[in-house]
N, C-alpha and C positions, 0 to 999 in steps of 0.2 A: 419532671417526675410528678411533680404536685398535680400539675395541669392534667396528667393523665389518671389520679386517681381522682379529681375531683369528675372527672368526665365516666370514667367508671361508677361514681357512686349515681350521677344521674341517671344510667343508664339503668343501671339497676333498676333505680326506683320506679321509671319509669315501666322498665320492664314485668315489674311484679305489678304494677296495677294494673297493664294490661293483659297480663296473665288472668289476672282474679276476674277482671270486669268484661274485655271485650271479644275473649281471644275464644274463648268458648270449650275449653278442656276442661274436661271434668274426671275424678279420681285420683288414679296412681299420675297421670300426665301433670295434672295441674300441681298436685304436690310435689313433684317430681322440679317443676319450673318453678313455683316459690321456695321451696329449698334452693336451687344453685343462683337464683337471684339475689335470696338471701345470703348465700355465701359472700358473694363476691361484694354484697353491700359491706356487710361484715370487714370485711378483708381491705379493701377501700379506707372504710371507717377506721380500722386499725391503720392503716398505713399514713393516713393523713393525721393521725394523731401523731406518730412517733416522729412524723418531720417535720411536725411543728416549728416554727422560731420560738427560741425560749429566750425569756429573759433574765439577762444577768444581775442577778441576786449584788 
């Protein structure tokens, strides 16, 4: 599960730079694509937090 949200957030990240940089959309499209990349970084982010190993206190 870990493996796949760590693979999800690079993807993201990846994804959003080359939204911004190489892909060549511009307005509603480009916005459009750095929001759900950023979703899903978000969401990722969130996910890999909450299943952390924690340590016992």
């Amino acid at each position: 599960m870990r493996a796949l949200l760590w693979l999800l957030l690079t993807v993201s990240v990846l994804a959003n730079v080359a939204i911004s940089t190489v892909a060549g959309w511009t307005g509603g499209l480009r916005v459009a694509g750095s929001v759900g990349t950023g979703v899903v970084l978000f969401a990722s982010a969130a996910g890999l937090w909450f299943t952390r190993p924690r340590a016992d206190a």
